[in-house]
C-alpha positions, 0 to 999 in steps of 0.5 A: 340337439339343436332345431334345424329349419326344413321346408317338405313339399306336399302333393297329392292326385288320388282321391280326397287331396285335399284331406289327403295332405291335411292327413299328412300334415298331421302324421308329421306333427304327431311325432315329437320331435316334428312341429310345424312352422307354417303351411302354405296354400293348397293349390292345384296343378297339372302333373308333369310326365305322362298325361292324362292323369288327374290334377294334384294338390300341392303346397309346402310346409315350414318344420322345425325338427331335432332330428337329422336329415336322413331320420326326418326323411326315412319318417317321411318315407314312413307316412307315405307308406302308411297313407298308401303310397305304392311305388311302382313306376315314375310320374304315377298317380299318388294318394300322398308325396313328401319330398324333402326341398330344403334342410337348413343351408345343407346340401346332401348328395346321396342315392335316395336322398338329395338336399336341395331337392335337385329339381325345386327350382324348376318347379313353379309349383314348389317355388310358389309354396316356398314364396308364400312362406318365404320369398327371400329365402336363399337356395343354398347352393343356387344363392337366389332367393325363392322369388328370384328362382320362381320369376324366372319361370313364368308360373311354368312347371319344368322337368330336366330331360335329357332325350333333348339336346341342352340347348342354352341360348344368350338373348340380347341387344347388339353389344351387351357381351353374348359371344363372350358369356357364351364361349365362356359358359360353352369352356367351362361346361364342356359344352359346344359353342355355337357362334352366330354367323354374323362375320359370314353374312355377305350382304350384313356390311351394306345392309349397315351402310344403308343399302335397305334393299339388301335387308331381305338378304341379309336376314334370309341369310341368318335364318337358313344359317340359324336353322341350319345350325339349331335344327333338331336334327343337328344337335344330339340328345343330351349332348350340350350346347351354348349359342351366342343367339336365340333363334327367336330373335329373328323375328325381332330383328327382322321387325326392325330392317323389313317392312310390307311386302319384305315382311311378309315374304320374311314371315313365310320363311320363318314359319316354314323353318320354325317348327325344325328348330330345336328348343332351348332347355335354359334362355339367358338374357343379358341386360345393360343400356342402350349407351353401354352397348353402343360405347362397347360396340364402337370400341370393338371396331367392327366396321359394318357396326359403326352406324347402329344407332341408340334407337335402334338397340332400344328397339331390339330391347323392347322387342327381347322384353315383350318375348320373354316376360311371357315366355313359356317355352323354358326357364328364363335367367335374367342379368346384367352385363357386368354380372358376367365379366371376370373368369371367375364370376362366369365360372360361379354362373356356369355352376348354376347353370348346371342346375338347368341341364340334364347330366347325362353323359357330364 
């Protein structure tokens, strides 16, 4: 039988961990139809779930087997039992945990086994194994590579949970195509859209046309609308959702209309919402320059738009780089504007953003 590739995680929080995953490492080895490949670091991490547990050690290791999956993961299933693993509730402390990542280019779809792993990509902690061993190893159904999935989570740890609402939010300047990725992701999800409400903001038109006095208004008006249509107790556990905004812009943009004493009044209201606001599960953030925008937004012919300067959209982009290049609140998906232009590449990105969002009740 042909050799298959398979990538197994490793992890342990009980006892010698390090010793631990040496000793698993060696039970997979002792059967013949195993060989190691290569392994990657040890290093340790927090565990995700419940709190209070001691850290694990985890790393990743390359195999090359000529059995299938399923007898590859029953073996695993087996080293795990003679190690002492006790299977009593999830997120416990373990002696040992092999998980099956990656089998080939294979996707398997089976009660006790699921290929990919389904929650890998949002492991920072598996994805910096499969970077050490393979950086520019493709996700077989994700189609981006173990160092594009891994930056898009800032060295964080992520888990699906669907007692949150699956709030995804469209980060970018003015003109990049928000509203259209997100109506579209929102159709294709089965998701609620949530547009900005921007065409209701009284004081916006004037605010463009240089009435500066007006700016505290005008983006007083987008925050409580913003709170109003994000706050926890608007959106449903589990339910789904795309906005065409994030609410963290806010201050970005308040940044660049407010000064002094507008300022500082801004902030306390900000401060005074935040903490009711509900958080996204996945941010997307839409690149293009600062022309390209301005080109687009001239040609949509928005009236109140017409004076936005080049300057001005350099500003908001500066600002979106400095918030999600530290980002740590959810994962961060990073693209070009024309990544996400045709009905059929919105589509293909829905899918993938499907891997981001719990699936209760979809």
């Amino acid at each position: 039988m042909t050799e298959q590739i398979a990538y197994i995680g490793l992890g342990s929080n009980v006892g010698d961990c390090e010793n631990n995953l040496r000793a698993a490492l060696s039970a997979l080895e002792g059967h013949p139809d195993i060989s190691l490949v290569e392994t990657s670091s040890f290093y340790q991490t927090q565990p995700l779930g419940l709190k209070g547990h001691p850290d694990f050690l985890n790393g990743v290791v390359k195999v090359k087997t000529r059995w299938g999956a399923q007898e590859l993961f029953e073996h695993m299933q087996a080293v795990e039992q003679r190690m002492g693993r006790q299977r009593s509730r999830r997120w416990e402390p373990r002696i040992i945990d092999l998980d099956l990542l990656l089998f080939g280019n294979q996707r398997i779809d089976q009660p006790e086994l699921k290929v990919p792993h389904p929650q890998m990509h949002l492991r920072n902690f598996v994805l910096r194994g499969l970077c050490e061993l393979d950086p520019d190893l493709k996700h077989p159904v994700l189609k981006q590579s173990m160092a594009q999935l891994a930056d898009r989570l800032n060295g964080r740890d992520f888990r699906l949970n669907s007692a949150k609402p699956q709030l995804v939010s469209i980060a970018g300047v003015i003109g990049v195509g928000k509203t259209t990725l997100a109506a579209g992701l929102a159709r294709r999800l089965g998701a609620k859209f949530i547009p900005e409400q921007y065409d209701n903001n009284p004081f916006l038109a004037d605010v463009y046309a240089g009435h500066r006095e007006l700016a505290l208004d005008s983006e007083l008006f987008f925050l409580s609308s913003s709170a109003s249509q994000l706050r926890k107790g608007a959106l449903t556990a589990g339910g789904w959702y795309v906005s065409d905004y994030v609410f963290d812009k806010a201050m970005i943009y308040a940044s660049g209309w407010l000064e002094g004493n507008d300022l500082a009044v801004y902030k306390e209201h900000y401060q005074s919402v935040r903490s009711d606001i509900a958080n996204p599960v996945l941010i997307i953030v839409m690149q293009d320059s600062a022309e390209n925008c301005l080109d687009r937004i001239h040609r949509r012919n928005r009236p109140y738009e017409q004076r936005i300067e080049t300057a001005f959209l350099e500003h908001l982009a500066r600002g979106f780089t400095l918030l999600y290049n530290c980002y740590m609140a959810c994962p961060v998906i990073r693209i070009g504007s024309n990544e996400c232009r045709t009905d059929e590449q919105v589509g293909c990105f829905a899918e993938e953003v499907r891997w981001y969002l719990a699936q209760a009740g979809h």
